[in-house]
Backbone as JSON, one array per atom type, in Angstrom:
{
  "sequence": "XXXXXXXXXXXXXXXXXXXXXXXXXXXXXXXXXXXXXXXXXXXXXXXXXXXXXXXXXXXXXXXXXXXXXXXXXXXXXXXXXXXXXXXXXXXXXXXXXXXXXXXXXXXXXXXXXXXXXXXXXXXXXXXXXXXXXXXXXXXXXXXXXXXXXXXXXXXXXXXXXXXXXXXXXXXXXXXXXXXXXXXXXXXXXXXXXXXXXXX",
  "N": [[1.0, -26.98, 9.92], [-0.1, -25.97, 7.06], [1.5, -23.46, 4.92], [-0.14, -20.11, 3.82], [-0.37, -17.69, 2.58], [-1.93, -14.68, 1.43], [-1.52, -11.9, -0.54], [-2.18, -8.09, -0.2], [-1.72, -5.61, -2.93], [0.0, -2.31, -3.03], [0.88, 0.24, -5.24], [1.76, 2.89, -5.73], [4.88, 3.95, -4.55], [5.54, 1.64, -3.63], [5.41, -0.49, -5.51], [5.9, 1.67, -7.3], [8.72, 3.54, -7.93], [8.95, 6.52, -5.22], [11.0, 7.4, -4.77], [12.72, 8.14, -7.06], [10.83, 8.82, -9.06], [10.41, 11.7, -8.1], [12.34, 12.71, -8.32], [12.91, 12.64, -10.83], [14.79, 10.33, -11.26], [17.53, 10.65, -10.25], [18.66, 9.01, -7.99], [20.88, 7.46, -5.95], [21.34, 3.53, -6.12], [21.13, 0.8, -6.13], [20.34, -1.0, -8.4], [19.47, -0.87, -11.38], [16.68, 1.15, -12.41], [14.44, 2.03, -14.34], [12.32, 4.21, -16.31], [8.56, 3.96, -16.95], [5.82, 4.25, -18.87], [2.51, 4.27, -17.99], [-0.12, 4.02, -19.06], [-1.27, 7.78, -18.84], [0.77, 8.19, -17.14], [3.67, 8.3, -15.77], [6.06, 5.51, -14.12], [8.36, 4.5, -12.18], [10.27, 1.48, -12.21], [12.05, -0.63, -10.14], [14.33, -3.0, -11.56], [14.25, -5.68, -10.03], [11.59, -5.61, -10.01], [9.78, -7.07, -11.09], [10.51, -9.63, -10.94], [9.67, -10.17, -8.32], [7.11, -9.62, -7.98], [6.1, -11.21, -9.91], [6.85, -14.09, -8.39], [4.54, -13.78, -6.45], [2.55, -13.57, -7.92], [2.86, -16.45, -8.83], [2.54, -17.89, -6.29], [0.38, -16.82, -4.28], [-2.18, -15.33, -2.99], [-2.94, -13.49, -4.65], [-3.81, -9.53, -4.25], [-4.71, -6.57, -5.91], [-4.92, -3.54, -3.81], [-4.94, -0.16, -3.83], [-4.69, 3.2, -4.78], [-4.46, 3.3, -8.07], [-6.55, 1.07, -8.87], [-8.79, -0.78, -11.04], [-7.15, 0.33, -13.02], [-4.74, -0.97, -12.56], [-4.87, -3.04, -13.5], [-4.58, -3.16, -16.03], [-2.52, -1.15, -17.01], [-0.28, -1.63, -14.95], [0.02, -4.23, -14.79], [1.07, -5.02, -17.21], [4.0, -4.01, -16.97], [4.94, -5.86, -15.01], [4.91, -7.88, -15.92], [3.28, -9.71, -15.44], [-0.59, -11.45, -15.52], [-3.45, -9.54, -16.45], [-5.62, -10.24, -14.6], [-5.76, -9.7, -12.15], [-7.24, -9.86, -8.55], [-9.3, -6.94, -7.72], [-9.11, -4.75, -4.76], [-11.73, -2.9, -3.89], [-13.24, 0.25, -3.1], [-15.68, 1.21, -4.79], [-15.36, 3.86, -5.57], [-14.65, 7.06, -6.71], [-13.08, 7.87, -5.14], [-9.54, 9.64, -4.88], [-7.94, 9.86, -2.91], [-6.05, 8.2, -0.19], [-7.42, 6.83, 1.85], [-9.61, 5.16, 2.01], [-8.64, 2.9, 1.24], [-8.07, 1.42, 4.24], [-10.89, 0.41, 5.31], [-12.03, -0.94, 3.1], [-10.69, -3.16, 2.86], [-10.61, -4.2, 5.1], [-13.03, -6.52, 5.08], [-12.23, -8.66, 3.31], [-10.19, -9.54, 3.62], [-10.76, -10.46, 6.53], [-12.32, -12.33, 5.19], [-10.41, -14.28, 3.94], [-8.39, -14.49, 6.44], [-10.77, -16.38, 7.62], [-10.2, -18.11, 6.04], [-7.95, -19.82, 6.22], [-5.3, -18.3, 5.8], [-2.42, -16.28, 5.74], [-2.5, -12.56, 6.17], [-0.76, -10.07, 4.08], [-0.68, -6.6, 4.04], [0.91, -4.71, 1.73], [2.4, -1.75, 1.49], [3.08, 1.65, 1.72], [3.29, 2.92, 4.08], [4.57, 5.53, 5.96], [5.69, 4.95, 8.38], [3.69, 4.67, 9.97], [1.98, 2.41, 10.74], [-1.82, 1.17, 10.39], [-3.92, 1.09, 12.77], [-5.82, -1.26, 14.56], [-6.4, -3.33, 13.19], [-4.6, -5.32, 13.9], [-4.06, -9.13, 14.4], [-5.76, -9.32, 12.07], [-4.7, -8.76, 9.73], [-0.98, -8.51, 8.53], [1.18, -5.63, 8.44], [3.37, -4.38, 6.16], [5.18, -2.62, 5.57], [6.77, 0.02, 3.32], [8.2, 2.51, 3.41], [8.82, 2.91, 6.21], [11.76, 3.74, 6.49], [11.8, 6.06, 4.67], [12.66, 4.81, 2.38], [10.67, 4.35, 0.35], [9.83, 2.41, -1.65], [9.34, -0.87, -2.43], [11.11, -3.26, -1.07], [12.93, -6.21, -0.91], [13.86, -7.2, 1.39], [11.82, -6.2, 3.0], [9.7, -7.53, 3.19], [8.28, -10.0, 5.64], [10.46, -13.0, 6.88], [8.81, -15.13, 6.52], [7.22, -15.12, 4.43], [8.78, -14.31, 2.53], [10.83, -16.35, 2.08], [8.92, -18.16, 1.23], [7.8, -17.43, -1.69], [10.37, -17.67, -2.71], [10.46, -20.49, -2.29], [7.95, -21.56, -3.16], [7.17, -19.8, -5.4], [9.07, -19.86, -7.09], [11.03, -17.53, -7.23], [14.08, -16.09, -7.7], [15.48, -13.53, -7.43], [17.05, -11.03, -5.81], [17.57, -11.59, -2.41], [18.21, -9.19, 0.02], [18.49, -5.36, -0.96], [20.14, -2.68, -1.61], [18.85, 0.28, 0.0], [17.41, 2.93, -1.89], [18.83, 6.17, -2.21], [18.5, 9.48, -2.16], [19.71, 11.26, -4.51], [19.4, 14.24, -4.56], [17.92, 15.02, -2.56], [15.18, 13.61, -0.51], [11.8, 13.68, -1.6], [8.96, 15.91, -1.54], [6.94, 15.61, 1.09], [3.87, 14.99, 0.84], [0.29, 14.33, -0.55], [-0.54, 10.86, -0.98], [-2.29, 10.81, -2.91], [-1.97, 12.52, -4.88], [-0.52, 11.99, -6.93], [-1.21, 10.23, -8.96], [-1.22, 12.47, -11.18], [1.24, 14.1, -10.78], [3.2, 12.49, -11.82], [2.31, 12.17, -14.7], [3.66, 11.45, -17.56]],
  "CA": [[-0.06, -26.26, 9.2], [0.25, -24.84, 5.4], [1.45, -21.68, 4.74], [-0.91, -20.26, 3.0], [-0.43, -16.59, 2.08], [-2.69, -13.51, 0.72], [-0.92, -10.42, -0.31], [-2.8, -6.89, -0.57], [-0.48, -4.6, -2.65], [0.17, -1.26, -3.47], [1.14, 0.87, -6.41], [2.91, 4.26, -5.37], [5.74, 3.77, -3.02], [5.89, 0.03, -3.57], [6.54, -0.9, -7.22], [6.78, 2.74, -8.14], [9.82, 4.14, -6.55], [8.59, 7.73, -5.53], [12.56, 8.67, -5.09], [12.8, 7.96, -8.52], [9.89, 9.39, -9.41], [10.24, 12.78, -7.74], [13.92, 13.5, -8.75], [13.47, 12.55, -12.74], [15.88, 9.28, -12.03], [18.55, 11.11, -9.57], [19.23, 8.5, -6.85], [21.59, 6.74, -5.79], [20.55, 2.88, -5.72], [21.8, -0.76, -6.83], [19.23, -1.97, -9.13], [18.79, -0.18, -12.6], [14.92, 1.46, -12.25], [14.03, 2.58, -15.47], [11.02, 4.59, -16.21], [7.64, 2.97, -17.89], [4.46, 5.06, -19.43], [1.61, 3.33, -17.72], [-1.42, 5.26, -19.39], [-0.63, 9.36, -19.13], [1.51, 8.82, -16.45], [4.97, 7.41, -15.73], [5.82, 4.8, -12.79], [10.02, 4.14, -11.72], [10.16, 0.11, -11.35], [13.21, -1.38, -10.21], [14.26, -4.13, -12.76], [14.4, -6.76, -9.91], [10.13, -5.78, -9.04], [8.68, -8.06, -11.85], [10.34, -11.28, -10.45], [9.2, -10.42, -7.05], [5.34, -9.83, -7.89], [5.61, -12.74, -10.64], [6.3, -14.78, -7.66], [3.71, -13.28, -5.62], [1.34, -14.37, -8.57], [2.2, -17.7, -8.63], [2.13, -18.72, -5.14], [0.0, -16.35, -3.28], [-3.68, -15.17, -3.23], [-2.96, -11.6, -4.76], [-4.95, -8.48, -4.81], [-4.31, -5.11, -6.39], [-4.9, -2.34, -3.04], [-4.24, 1.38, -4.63], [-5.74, 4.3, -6.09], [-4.65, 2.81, -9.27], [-7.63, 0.68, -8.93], [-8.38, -1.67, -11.51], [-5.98, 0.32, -13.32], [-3.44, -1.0, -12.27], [-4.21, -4.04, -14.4], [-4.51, -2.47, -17.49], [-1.35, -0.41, -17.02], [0.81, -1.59, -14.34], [0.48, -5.85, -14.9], [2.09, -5.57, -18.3], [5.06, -3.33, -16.96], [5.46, -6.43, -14.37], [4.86, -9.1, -16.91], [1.65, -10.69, -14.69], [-1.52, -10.98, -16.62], [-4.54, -8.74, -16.37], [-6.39, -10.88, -14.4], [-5.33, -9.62, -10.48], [-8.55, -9.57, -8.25], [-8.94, -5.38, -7.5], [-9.89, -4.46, -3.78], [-12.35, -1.0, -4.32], [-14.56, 0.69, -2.36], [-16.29, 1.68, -5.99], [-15.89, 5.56, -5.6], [-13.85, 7.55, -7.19], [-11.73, 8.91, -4.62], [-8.16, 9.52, -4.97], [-7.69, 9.39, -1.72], [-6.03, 6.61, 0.22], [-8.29, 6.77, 2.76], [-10.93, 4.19, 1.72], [-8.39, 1.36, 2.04], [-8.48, 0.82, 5.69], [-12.33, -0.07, 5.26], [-12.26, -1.92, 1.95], [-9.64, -4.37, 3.29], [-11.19, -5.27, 6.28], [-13.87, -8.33, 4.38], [-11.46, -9.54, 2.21], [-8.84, -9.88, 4.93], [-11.68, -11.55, 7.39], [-12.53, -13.67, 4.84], [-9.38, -14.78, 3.91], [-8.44, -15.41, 7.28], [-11.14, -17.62, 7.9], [-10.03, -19.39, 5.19], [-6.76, -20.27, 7.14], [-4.61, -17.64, 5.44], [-2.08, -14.87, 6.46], [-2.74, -11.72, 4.85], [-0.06, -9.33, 4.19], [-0.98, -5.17, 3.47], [1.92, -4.22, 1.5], [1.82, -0.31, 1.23], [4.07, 2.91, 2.18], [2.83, 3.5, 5.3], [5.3, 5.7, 6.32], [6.13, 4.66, 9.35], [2.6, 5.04, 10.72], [0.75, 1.83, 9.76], [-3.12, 1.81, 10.76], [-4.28, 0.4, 14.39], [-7.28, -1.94, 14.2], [-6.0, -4.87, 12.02], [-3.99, -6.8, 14.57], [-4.71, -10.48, 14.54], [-5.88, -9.41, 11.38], [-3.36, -8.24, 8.6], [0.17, -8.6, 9.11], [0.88, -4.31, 7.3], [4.52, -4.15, 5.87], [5.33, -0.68, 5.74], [7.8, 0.02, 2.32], [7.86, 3.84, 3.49], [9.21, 3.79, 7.59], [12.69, 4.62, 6.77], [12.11, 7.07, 3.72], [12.72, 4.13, 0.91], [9.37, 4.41, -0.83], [10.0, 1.58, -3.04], [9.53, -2.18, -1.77], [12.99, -3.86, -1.12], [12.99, -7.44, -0.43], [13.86, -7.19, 3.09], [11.01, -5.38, 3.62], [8.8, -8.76, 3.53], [8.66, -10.83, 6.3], [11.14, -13.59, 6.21], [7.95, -16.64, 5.76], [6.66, -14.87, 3.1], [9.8, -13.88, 1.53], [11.13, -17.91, 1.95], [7.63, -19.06, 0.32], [8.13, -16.36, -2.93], [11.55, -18.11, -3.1], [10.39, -21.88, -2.15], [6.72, -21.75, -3.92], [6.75, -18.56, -6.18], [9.79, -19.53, -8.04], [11.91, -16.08, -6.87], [15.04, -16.25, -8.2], [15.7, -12.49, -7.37], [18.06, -10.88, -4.45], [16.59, -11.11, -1.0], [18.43, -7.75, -0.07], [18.8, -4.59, -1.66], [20.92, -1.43, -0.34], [17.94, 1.46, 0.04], [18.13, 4.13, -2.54], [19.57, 7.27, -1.92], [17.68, 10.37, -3.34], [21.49, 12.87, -4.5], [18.75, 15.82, -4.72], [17.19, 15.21, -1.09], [14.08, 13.5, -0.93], [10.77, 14.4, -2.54], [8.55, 16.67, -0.67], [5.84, 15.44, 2.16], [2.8, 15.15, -0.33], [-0.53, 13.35, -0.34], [-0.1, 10.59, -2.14], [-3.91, 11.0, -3.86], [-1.73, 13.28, -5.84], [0.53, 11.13, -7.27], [-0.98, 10.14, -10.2], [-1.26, 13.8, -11.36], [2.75, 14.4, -10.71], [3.66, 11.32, -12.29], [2.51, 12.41, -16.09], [4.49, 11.43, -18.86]],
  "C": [[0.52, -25.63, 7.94], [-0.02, -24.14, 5.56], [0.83, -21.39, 3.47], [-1.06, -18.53, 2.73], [-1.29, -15.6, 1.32], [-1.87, -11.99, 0.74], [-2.08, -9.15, -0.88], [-1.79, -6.05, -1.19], [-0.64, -3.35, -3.08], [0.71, -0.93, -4.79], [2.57, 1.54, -6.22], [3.55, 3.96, -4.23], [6.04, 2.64, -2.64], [6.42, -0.71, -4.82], [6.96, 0.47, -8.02], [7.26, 3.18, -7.26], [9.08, 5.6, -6.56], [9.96, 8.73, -5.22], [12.3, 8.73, -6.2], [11.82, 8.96, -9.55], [9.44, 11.09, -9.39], [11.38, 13.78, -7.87], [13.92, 13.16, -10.05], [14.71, 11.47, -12.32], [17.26, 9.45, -11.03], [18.6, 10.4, -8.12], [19.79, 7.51, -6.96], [20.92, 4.98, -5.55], [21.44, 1.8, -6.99], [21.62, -1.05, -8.09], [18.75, -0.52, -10.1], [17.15, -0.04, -12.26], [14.59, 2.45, -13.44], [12.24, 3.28, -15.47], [10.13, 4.26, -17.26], [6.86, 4.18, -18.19], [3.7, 3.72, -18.88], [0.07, 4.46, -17.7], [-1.13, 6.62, -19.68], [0.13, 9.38, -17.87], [2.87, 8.15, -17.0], [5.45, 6.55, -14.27], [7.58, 4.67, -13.06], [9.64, 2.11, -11.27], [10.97, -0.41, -11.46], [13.59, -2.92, -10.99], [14.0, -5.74, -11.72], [12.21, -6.83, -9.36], [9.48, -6.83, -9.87], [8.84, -9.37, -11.39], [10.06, -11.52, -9.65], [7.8, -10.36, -7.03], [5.45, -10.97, -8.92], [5.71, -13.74, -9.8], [5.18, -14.97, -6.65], [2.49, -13.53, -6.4], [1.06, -15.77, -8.87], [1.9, -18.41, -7.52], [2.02, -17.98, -3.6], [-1.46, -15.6, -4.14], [-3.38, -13.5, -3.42], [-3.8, -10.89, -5.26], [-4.34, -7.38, -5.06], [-5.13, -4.01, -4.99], [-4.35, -1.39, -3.28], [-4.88, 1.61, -5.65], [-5.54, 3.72, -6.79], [-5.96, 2.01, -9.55], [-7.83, -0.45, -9.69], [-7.83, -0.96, -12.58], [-4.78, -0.5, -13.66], [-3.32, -2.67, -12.86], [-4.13, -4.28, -15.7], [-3.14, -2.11, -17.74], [0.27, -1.33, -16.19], [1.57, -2.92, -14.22], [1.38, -5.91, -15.74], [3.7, -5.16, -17.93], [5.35, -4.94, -16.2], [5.73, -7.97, -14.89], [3.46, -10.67, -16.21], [0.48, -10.79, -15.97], [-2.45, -10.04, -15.68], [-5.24, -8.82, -15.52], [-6.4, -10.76, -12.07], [-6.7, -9.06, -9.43], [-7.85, -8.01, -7.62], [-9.85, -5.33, -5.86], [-10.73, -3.02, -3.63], [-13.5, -0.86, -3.49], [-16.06, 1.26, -3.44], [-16.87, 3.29, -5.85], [-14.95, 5.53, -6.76], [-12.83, 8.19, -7.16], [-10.06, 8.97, -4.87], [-7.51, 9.62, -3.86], [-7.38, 8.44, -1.36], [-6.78, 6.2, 1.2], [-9.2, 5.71, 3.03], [-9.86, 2.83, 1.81], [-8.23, 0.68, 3.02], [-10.0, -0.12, 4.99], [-12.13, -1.15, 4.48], [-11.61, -3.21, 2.56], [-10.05, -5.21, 4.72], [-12.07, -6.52, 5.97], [-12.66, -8.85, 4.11], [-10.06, -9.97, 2.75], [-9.36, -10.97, 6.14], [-11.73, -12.61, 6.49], [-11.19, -14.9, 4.61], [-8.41, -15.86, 5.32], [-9.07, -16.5, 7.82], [-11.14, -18.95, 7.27], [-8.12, -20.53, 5.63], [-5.18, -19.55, 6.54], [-4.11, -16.53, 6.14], [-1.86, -14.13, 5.58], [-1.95, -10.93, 5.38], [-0.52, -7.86, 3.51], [0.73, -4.44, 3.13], [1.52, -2.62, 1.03], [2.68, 0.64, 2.08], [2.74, 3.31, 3.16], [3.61, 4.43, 6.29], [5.01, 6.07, 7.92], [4.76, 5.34, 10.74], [1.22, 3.85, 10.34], [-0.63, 2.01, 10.79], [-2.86, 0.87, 11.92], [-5.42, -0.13, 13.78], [-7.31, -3.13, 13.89], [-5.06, -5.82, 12.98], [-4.5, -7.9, 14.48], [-4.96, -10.46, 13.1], [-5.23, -9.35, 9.93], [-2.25, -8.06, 9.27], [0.62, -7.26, 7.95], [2.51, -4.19, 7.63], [4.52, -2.89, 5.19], [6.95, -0.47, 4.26], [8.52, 1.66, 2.65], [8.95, 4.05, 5.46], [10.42, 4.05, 7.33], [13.14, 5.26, 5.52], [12.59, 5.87, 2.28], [11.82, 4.33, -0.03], [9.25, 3.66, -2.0], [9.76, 0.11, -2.21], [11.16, -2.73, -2.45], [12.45, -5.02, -0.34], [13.14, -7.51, 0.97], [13.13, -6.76, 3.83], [9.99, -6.64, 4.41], [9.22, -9.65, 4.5], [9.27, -12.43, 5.91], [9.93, -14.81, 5.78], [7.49, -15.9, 4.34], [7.85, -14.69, 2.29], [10.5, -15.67, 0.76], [9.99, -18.45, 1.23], [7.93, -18.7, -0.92], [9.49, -17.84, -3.47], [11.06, -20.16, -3.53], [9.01, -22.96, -3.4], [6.46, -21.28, -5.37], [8.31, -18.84, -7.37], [10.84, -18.34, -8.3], [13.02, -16.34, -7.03], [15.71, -14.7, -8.16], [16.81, -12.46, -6.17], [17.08, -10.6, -3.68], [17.18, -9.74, 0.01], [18.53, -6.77, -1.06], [19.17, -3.02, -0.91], [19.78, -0.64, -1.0], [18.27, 2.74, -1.06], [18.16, 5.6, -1.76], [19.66, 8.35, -2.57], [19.07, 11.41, -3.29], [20.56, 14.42, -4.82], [18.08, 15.68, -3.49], [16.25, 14.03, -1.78], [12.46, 14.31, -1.19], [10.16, 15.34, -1.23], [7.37, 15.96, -0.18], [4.6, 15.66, 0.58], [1.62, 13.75, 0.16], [-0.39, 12.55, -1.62], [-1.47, 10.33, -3.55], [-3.23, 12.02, -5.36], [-0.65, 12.74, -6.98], [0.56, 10.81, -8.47], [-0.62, 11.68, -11.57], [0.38, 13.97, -11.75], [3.75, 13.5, -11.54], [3.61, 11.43, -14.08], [3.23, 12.13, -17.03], [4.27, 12.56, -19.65]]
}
C-alpha cells in the first residue's frame, strides 16, 4: 500500500524554538537558530527547519494548524522558503487560544483518512497529547521532554524516511536537544506567545 502522508503543523514550539525565544538566543544547541521578524513579532528558526518543511511541501499533504492562522503564510512561509499557498486549518474565530484545534482537526483528519492517508499533528504538546484521535491522527509531541522546537527525531521514522526518500531532505535526521544556559522559559499559555515574541 502507498504511503501517503498528511501533516498538520504548528508554529510556536515547532519551527519557533520557544528556548530561543524566551532567553533572547541563550541556549546551548547544535544548529545556528537565528532570529527572523515575522510581522511585529520575532520567531527563533533553526537553520536546518526550512529543509525539513520544504520537504514536507513537496511530498506531503500539508496544512498550517496554529494560532498563527493564515498568518503564518504571510509571515512564517517566506522565513521557510515554501510559498504562500499552505492550506490553513481555522475554526474562523479569533481566539488565541489553542483550544479550538482539537475540534477543527477532527474533518480534515477524517477526511483525509478516508482518503487512504496517515495524518500526522505536529505540535508541542507537552507531554500531554489529546485523547480522542486514536486510529485517527498519529500527534507527535515536539514539547514532552522540554525541547520546544521540532528535532528530526521527533518524526516518526516512515514519515521521516519519506521527507528523505520523496521530499528531497537532505538535512540531519538527529539533532542534540537544546539546552536553555538561563533555565527554561516559564510555564505560560502559549495564546500568549505572539504578544512575548514582539520585535
Amino acid at each position: 500500500m502507498k504511503f501517503k502522508p498528511t501533516v498538520f503543523l504548528d508554529v510556536d514550539g515547532v519551527i519557533n524554538s520557544l528556548n530561543h525565544l524566551f532567553t533572547g538566543g541563550r541556549v546551548e544547541f547544535g544548529w545556528p537558530t537565528p532570529p527572523h521578524e515575522a510581522g511585529h513579532y520575532t520567531v527563533w528558526v533553526p537553520e536546518y527547519m526550512p529543509h525539513l518543511v520544504q520537504a514536507m511541501y513537496r511530498s506531503t499533504d500539508l496544512h498550517w494548524l496554529t494560532t498563527w492562522r493564515h498568518q503564518a503564510n504571510k509571515h512564517i512561509s517566506p522565513i521557510l522558503g515554501i510559498p504562500g499557498d499552505v492550506p490553513v486549518i481555522d475554526d474562523n474565530t479569533n481566539s488565541r487560544s489553542v483550544s479550538w484545534k482539537f475540534s477543527a482537526c477532527i474533518e480534515p483528519a477524517r477526511q483525509a483518512t478516508e482518503n487512504g492517508h496517515t495524518v500526522y499533528w505536529v505540535e508541542d504538546f507537552n507531554g500531554y497529547p489529546h485523547k480522542g484521535l486514536e486510529g485517527l491522527v498519529i500527534q507527535v509531541d515536539t514539547s514532552a521532554n522540554r525541547e520546544d522546537v521540532l528535532l528530526p527525531q521527533h518524526l516518526p521514522a516512515a514519515l521521516l524516511q519519506h521527507l528523505y526518500d520523496k521530499g528531497e531532505y537532505e538535512g540531519p535526521s538527529y539533532v542534540s536537544p537544546p539546552n536553555p544556559t538561563l533555565g527554561r522559559y516559564p510555564a505560560t499559555d502559549t495564546a500568549s506567545l505572539h504578544g512575548s515574541s514582539a520585535v
